[in-house]
VEXLUM-475420 format. One record per residue (C-alpha): residue in three letters; x, y, z negated. Coordinates in steps of 0.5 Angstrom, whole numbers, plus 500, padded with zeros to 3 digits. Example, Ala and Ser with C-alpha at 12.3 -4.5 7.8 and 13.67 -1.06 7.14 Angstrom:
2
Ala525491484/Ser527498486/
END
This chain:
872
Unk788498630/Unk795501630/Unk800497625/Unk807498627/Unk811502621/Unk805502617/Unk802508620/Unk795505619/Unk796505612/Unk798512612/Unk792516614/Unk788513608/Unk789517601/Unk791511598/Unk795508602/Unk789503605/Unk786503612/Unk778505611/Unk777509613/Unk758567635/Unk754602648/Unk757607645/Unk757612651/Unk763617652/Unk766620647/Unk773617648/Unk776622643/Unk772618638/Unk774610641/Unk767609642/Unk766604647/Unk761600651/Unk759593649/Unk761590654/Unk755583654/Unk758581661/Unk765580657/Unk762576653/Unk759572658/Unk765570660/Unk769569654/Unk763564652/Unk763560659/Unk772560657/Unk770556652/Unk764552652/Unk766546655/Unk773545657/Unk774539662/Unk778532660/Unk786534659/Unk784542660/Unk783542652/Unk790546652/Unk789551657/Unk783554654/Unk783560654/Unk783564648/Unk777567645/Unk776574644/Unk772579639/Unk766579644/Unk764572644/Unk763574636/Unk759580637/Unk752579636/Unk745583635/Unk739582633/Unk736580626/Unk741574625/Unk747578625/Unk751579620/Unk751585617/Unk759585612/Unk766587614/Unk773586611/Unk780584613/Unk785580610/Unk788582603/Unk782587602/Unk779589596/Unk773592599/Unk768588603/Unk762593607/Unk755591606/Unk755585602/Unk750581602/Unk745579595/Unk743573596/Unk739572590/Unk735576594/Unk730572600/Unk732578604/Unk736578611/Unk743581611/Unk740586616/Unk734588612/Unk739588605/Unk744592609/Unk741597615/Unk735602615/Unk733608618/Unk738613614/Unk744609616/Unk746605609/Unk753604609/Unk754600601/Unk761597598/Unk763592594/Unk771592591/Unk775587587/Unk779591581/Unk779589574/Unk775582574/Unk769586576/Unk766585583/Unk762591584/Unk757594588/Unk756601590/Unk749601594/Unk748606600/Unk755610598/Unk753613605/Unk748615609/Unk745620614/Unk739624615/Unk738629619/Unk736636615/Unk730641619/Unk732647619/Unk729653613/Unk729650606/Unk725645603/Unk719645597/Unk720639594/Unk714636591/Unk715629585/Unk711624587/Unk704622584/Unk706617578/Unk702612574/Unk706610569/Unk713612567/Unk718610562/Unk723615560/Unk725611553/Unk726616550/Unk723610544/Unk721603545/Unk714602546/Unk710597542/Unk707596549/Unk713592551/Unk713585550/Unk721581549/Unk722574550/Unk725570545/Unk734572544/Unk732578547/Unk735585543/Unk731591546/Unk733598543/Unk733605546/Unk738611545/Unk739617547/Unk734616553/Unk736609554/Unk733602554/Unk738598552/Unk738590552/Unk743584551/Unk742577549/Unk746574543/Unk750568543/Unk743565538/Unk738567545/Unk735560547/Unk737562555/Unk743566557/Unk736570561/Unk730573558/Unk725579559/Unk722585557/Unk715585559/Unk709590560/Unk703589562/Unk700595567/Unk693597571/Unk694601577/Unk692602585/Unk697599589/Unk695603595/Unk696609592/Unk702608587/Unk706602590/Unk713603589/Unk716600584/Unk723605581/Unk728603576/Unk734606573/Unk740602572/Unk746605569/Unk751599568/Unk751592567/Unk756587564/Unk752581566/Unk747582571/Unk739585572/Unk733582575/Unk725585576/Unk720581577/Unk711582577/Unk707577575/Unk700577576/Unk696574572/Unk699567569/Unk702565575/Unk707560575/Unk712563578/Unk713571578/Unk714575584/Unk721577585/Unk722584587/Unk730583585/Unk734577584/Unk741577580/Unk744583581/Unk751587579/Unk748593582/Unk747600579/Unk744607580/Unk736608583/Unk732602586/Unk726602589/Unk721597591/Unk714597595/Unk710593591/Unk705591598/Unk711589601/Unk713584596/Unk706581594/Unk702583599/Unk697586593/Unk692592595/Unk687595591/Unk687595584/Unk691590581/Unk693588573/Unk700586572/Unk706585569/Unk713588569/Unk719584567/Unk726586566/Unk731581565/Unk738582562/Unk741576565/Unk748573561/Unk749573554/Unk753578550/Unk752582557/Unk748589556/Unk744592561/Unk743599560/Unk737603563/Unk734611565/Unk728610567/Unk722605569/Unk715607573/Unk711606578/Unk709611583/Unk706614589/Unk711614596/Unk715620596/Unk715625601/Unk721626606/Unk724632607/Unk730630610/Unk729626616/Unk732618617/Unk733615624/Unk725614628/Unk729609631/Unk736605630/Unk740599633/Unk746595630/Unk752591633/Unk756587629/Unk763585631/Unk769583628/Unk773589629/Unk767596627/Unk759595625/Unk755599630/Unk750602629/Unk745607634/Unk740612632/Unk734616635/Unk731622632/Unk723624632/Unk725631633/Unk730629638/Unk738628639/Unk741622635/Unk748619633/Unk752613636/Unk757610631/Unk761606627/Unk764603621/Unk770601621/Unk777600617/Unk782604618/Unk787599613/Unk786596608/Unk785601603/Unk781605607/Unk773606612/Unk772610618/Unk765612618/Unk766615627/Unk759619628/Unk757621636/Unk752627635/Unk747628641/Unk742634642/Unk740635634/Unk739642635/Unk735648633/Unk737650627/Unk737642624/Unk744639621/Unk747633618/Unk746631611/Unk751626609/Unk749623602/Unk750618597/Unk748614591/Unk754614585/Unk755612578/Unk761616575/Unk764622574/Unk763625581/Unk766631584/Unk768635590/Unk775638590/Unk778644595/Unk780639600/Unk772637601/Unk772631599/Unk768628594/Unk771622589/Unk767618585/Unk770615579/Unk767609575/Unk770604570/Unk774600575/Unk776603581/Unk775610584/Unk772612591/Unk773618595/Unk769621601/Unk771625606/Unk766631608/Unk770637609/Unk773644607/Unk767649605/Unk763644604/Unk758646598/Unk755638594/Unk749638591/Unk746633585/Unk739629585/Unk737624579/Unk735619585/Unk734618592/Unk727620591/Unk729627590/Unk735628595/Unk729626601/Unk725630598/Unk729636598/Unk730637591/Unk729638585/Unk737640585/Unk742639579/Unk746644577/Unk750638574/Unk751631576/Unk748626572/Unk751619570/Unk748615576/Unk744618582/Unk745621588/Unk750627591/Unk748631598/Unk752635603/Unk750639610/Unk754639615/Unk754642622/Unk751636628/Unk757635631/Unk762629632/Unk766628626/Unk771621623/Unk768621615/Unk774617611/Unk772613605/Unk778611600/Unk778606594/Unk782606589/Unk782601583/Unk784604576/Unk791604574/Unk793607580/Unk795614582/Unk789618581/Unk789622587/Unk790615591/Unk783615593/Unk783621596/Unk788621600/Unk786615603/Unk780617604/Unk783624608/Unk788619612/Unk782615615/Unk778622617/Unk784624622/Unk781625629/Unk786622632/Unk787615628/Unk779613629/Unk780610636/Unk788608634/Unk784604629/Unk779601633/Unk784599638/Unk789596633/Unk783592630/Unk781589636/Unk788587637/Unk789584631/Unk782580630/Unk783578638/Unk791575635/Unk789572629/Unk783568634/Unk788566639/Unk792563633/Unk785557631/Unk786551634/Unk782551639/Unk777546641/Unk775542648/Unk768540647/Unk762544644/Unk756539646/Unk752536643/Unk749530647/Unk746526641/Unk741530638/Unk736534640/Unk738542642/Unk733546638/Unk735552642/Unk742551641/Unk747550646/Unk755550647/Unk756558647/Unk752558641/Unk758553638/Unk763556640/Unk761564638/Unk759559631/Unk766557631/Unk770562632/Unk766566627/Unk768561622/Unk775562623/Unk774570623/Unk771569616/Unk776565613/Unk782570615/Unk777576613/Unk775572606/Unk782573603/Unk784578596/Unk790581595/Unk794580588/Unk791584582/Unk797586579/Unk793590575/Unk790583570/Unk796580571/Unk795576577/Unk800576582/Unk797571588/Unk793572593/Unk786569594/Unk781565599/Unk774568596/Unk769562595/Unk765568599/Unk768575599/Unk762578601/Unk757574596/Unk761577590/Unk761571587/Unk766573581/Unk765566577/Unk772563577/Unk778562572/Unk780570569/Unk785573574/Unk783570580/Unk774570579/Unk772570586/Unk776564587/Unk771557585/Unk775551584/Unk773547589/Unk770552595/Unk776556595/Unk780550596/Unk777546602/Unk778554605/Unk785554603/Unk786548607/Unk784551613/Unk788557612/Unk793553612/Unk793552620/Unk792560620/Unk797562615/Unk800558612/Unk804562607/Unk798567604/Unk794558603/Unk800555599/Unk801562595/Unk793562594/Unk794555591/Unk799556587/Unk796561584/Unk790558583/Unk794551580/Unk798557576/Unk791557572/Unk792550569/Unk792550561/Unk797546557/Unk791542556/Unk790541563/Unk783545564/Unk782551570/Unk778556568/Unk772558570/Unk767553573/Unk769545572/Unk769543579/Unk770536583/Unk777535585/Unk779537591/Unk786539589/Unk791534590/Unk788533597/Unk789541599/Unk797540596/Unk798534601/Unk794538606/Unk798544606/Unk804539605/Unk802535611/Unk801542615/Unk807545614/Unk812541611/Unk814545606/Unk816540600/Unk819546595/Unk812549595/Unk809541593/Unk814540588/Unk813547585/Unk806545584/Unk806538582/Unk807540574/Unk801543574/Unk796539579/Unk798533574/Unk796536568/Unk790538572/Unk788531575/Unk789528567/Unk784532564/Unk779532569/Unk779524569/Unk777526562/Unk772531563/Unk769528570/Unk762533570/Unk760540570/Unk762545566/Unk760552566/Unk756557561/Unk752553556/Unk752547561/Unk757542556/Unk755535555/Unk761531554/Unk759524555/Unk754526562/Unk758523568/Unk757525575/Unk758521580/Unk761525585/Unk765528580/Unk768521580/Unk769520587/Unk772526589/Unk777524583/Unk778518585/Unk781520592/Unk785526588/Unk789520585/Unk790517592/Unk793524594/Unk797524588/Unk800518589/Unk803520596/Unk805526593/Unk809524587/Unk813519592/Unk814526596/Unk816530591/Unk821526588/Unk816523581/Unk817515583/Unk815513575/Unk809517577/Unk806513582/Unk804507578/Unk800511574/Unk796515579/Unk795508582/Unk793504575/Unk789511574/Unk784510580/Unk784503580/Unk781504573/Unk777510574/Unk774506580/Unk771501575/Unk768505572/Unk765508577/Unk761501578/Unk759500571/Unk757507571/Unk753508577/Unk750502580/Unk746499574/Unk743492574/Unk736495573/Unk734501570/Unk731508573/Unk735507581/Unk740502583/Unk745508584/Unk746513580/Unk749521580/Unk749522572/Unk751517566/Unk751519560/Unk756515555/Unk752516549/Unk744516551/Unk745524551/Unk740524556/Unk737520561/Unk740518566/Unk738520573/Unk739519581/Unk741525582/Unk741527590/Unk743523596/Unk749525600/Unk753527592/Unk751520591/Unk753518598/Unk760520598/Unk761513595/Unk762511601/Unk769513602/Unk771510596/Unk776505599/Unk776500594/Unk767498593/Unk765492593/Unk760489598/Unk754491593/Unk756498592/Unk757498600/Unk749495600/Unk746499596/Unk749506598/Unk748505605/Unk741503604/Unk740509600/Unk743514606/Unk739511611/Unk732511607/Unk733519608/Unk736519615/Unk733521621/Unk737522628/Unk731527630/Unk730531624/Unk733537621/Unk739536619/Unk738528620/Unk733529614/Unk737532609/Unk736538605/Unk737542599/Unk741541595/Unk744534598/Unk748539604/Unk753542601/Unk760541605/Unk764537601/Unk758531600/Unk756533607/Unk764531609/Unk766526605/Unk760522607/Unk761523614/Unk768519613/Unk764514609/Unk759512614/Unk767511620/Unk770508615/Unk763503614/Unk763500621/Unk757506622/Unk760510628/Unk754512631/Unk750515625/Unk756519622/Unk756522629/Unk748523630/Unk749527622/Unk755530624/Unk752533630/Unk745535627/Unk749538622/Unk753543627/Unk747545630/Unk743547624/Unk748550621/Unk749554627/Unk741555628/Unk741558620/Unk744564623/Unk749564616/Unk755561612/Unk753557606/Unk754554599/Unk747548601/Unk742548607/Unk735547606/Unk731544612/Unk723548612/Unk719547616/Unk720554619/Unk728551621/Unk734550617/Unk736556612/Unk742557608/Unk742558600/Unk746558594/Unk752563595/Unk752566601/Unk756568605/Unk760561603/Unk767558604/Unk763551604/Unk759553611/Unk764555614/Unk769549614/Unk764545614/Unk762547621/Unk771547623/Unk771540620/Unk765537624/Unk767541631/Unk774537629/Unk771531628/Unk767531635/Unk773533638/Unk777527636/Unk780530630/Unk780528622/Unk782534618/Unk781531611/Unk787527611/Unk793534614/Unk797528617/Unk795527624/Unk789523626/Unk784522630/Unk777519631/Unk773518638/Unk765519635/Unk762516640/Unk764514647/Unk762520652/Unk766525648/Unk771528652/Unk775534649/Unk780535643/Unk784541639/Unk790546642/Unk794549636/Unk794544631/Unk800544627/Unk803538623/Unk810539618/Unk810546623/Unk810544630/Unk805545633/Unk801539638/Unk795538642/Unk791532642/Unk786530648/Unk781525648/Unk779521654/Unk773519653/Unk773515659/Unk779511657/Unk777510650/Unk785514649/Unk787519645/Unk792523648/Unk798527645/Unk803532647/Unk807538643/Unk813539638/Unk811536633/Unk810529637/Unk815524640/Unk815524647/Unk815517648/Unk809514652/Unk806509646/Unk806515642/Unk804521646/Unk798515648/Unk794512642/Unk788507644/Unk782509640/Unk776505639/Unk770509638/Unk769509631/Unk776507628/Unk780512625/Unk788512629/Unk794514624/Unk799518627/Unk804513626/Unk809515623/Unk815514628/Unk812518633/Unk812525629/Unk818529630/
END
């Protein structure tokens, strides 16, 4: 262990050592996938030999692309508040079931006014046969025009059902016994003949869900989860329950959020309607970071190769290759909407709804035409003279090659913004100028990451899962954490960019001003950002710290504190000591609250003598952080009372947690007062203990005995699953076990977490291990994912990110690698582990060129600071 100038103290936030062919049309900027690109750019960074870590080349956009049922199916760009295709993850549906189809379905959310709206198949694609159709309703078995409640309706307890103007409306009231509940009724019909399930949502302040129960079973068949989401909704009851024939069942509304009303048109259960209009006999879908592809074939001939992508940040291009759809058939470009809609003389269609407005290129001349649903519009009519609150619109256009321009617009705004956007991005020539820039620009912004050395994973079991695989994972979290950025929201008085805790979940949960933001996800993201762009973290930050009360509490919900650890990350990686000052203020106000309130705060869930031991941990941390940054910032008087607050705070950790008998002999939850019964908890929340520097020998004992109870090297994430694999235990734990002597089980754990997040094909808040294989749940897409995956490719590459000062860690005696780009008070350096000589070896601005410190000697498992002489 490296003493001189103390460096070996330094690492430790206390101060103490412990521790993945579109053909022709070159006008348009189709372009071919080019798979052998691809090959190449996975074999560049699979595997770098020993001392090569920093002539790797650089990743590019198509090691990232990926076909398939796994794919992604959302898009953004940094500082935009649209997000293309977000995923509903309430619902057990892929993003490529949720977000593709048959008609070309292009769906949106946008950020505007608090709100995190989703706006379903704004666009889609038909082809329209030639002559006119004559539109037949579907068969119904029951229907429910609410024109006045039916007694037949059943309310749950709190719930308030009314009906008006033909609409159900229904809230639930501060005096509600849940902040959900339902409305149900019970039905008979032939699933055969009538399975689709149909519902009008007109608007929603909290959100909705639908679900069946046949007979008393314990749990209801979810044909819809939580959703925000309005207009018409279909649902294929045989789909869902696998049910033929006749069955009797019962049909449950929820309203979802107190004091939040869900208005409705219409409910029924109906017979599958026929399509007049003809969707895609066969499609395909490429997701790249840079456009969505999609290719589609036609039963009655031709097709449409395209794209969507951004044209900027305010705008979409939806690129359309039309072939051989001839004889007398057209396009019909159509979407759903809720709003006022009209179609001006420019031939364009705007949408404008309670916080933002959307607009959509479709041509001078063109001639709109209404439908109450999507039913209807397939159908063929019938045709509305005029457009209802919510339903769906329809144009014909000639089957031609055309650029289709999507413009959004938040309220508050010129009104004609969208508009003009939209126009901008339907410019013939800007779609190929577009797909280049943004293929440039993605393929910058990756050359930026640093860059590892080593994607093996020799000590575990493959599973299907090999370097390439890794390494396209890697630089899809990266992608995701530039991409999951929001602008400032000047319109509720919010002047700071955010890191999203998932921008295309459309989690909108956290304080008011910066909602999609949670206190603890969005800032193990902005930690990273940092390495990537510096000035959009620290401002992120500083928004978020902006939000601290007088009292010391943060908004929305009450998370376990990662914030002194994030300023000092952010200190450490730019040396910015302005911009650690300008926060210290409110980070001390936070950090006395929270010692206080150590414990979970959200809706109704307030219990003010409950005591959660992970809470306590990441606090107990926090003032480690807090300590060292009031030294830095110039508060010497404040760093006694950081010190004397852990030292206080990690006795009572003891006594609150490890009784003497009782239910476990380690806790997750104390209450103070006996409010509740005292509980486990789940392992690896618990297990982030490990981490603490100060436990005693039987608060080591009894931790470790606990992780190795459920630790298996050979299973799904090394025998954890929901809800105990959430990054931040996940992490903390880790650096647990290196600083507990236990080396070769925190690399089995870090490897096997790597390989199944990569198996579960998604970035999520917590990953579950089904016999099927792992899976992610939660929030997802989620920050958590991500920099989990960053922060274990690190540790295997001999890095510790959790401390932003330089340090370095060897897992296991065969790893070779290391990082490129990494960076330390803005100078960059690059680190090589030679596995071999059990070295660590160093180069770049940022460290001095003797050789003790371009060499630090590495004994597997010991965690070496950069000591503080060798950093220039």
């Amino acid at each position: 262990m490296l003493t001189d100038d103390g460096a070996a103290d330094r690492f430790h936030p206390d101060g103490i050592t412990r521790r993945r062919v579109l053909a022709g049309v070159s006008a348009l900027g189709l372009t071919a996938l080019a798979g052998g690109a691809r090959d190449q750019a996975v074999a560049a960074t699979a595997k770098v030999a020993p001392g090569a870590a920093a002539k790797a080349p650089p990743p590019t956009t198509e090691l990232l692309a990926v076909s398939g049922p796994g794919q992604p199916r959302w898009l953004s760009v940094p500082m935009s508040r649209i997000v293309v295709n977000p995923y509903d993850f309430n619902q057990t549906s892929s993003e490529l079931e949720q977000n593709s189809g048959p008609e070309l379905p292009l769906s949106v959310g946008y950020y505007a006014h608090n709100q995190a709206t989703r706006v379903p198949s704004l666009l889609s694609l038909y082809v329209r046969p030639d002559g006119e159709p004559d539109p037949k309703p579907p068969a119904v078995a029951f229907a429910d025009d609410f024109d006045d409640l039916s007694p037949q309706w059943s309310a749950e307890p709190g719930v308030v059902a009314a009906t008006a103007n033909s609409r159900l409306t229904m809230t639930l009231p501060d005096s509600a016994p849940n902040p959900w509940g339902a409305l149900s009724r019970t039905l008979t019909v032939d699933v055969d003949a009538f399975p689709v399930v149909t519902v009008d949502v007109t608007s929603v302040a909290g959100a909705w869900a639908l679900k069946v129960n046949e007979g008393d079973a314990p749990v209801d068949t979810v044909l819809q989860g939580d959703t925000t989401a309005t207009g018409a909704f279909s649902y294929d009851l045989r789909r869902f329950t696998g049910w033929s024939g006749t069955r009797a069942f019962t049909l449950r509304l929820f309203v979802v959020q107190k004091n939040a009303p869900l208005v409705v048109d219409r409910i029924a259960v109906q017979a599958e309607p026929t399509s007049w209009l003809e969707a895609a006999k066969d499609f395909s879908t490429t997701w790249r970071p840079q456009a969505l592809e999609f290719f589609a074939d036609y039963a009655s001939g031709g097709g449409v190769r395209g794209r969507d992508q951004f044209h900027d940040a305010e705008s979409l291009t939806r690129v359309l290759a039309v072939r051989d759809v001839t004889g007398g058939r057209k396009l019909m470009l159509a979407g759903r909407f809720t709003g006022e809609i009209a179609l001006d003389g420019r031939g364009v269609v705007t949408v404008r709804a309670e916080a933002f407005s959307y607009s959509v290129t479709v041509g001078r001349g063109a001639q709109i035409r209404y439908y109450a649903n999507e039913t209807d519009l397939r159908a063929g009519g019938p045709e509305l003279e005029v457009p209802p609150p919510s339903g769906c619109w329809g144009v014909v256009v000639p089957a031609e090659d055309r650029a289709v321009g999507l413009g959004f617009a938040y309220a508050g705004e010129a009104s004609a913004r969208s508009a003009q956007r939209a126009l901008d991005a339907a410019r013939p020539d800007a779609a190929a100028r577009d797909q280049a820039r943004w293929t440039a620009f993605w393929n910058a912004e990756l050359e930026r990451v640093p860059r590892p050395g080593d994607f093996t994973l020799p000590g575990v079991p493959a599973n299907g899962v090999g370097p390439d695989d890794v390494a396209a994972t890697y630089y899809r979290a990266w992608h995701f954490l530039a991409a999951n950025t929001l602008p400032e929201a000047p319109e509720v008085g919010y002047h700071h960019p955010q890191v999203a805790t998932g921008k295309p979940s459309m989690w909108n949960y956290g304080a008011d001003g910066a909602r999609p933001s949670a206190s603890w996800d969005s800032l193990l993201g902005i930690q990273y950002l940092g390495y990537l762009r510096p000035d959009v973290a620290w401002a992120s930050f500083a928004g978020l710290m902006s939000l601290v009360d007088a009292d010391g509490k943060l908004g929305g919900e009450s998370l376990p504190s990662r914030k002194a650890q994030t300023a000092w990350m952010l200190y450490a990686v730019t040396g910015d000591r302005a911009r650690l000052t300008g926060i210290y203020a409110d980070l001390r106000r936070y950090l006395l609250w929270a010692q206080e309130n150590p414990r979970w705060i959200f809706g109704d869930h307030d219990i003010p003598d409950e005591r959660d031991a992970e809470f306590v941990v990441s606090l107990i941390v926090d003032f480690g952080y807090a300590e060292r940054i009031a030294d830095v910032v110039g508060e010497p008087g404040d760093v006694p009372i950081w010190r004397g607050r852990k030292e206080q705070l990690t006795r009572d950790y003891g006594n609150w947690f490890f009784p003497a008998g009782g239910i476990s002999s380690t806790l997750q939850y104390h209450y103070l007062k006996g409010s509740h019964a005292d509980s486990p908890g789940n392992t690896l929340w618990v297990c982030t203990g490990l981490h603490l520097p100060q436990l005693t020998a039987r608060q080591r004992s009894l931790l470790t005995e606990r992780f190795m109870a459920s630790f298996s090297p050979v299973a799904t994430l090394a025998g954890f699953g929901f809800p105990d694999v959430k990054a931040p235990d996940v992490t903390y734990t880790t650096y647990g076990l290196l600083e507990n002597g236990m080396a070769a089980e925190a690399d089995v754990f870090v490897q096997a977490n790597i390989r199944d997040i990569v198996r579960a094909g998604s970035f999520a808040e917590v990953y579950d291990d089904p016999p099927s294989g792992p899976v992610g749940t939660g929030v997802r897409p989620s920050m958590f994912g991500a920099v989990n995956l960053v922060d274990f490719v690190w540790l295997r590459n001999g890095c510790r990110a959790d401390d932003g000062t330089p340090v370095f860690v060897r897992m296991s005696g065969d790893v070779d690698g290391g990082l490129s780009g990494l960076t330390y008070h803005g100078r960059t350096f690059d680190v090589e582990v030679d596995g071999a000589a059990g070295m660590i070896r160093l180069s770049g601005a940022a460290i001095a060129g003797t050789p003790r410190c371009r060499q630090l000697p590495a004994p597997v498992g010991t965690s070496v600071p950069l000591p503080d002489s060798c950093a220039r």
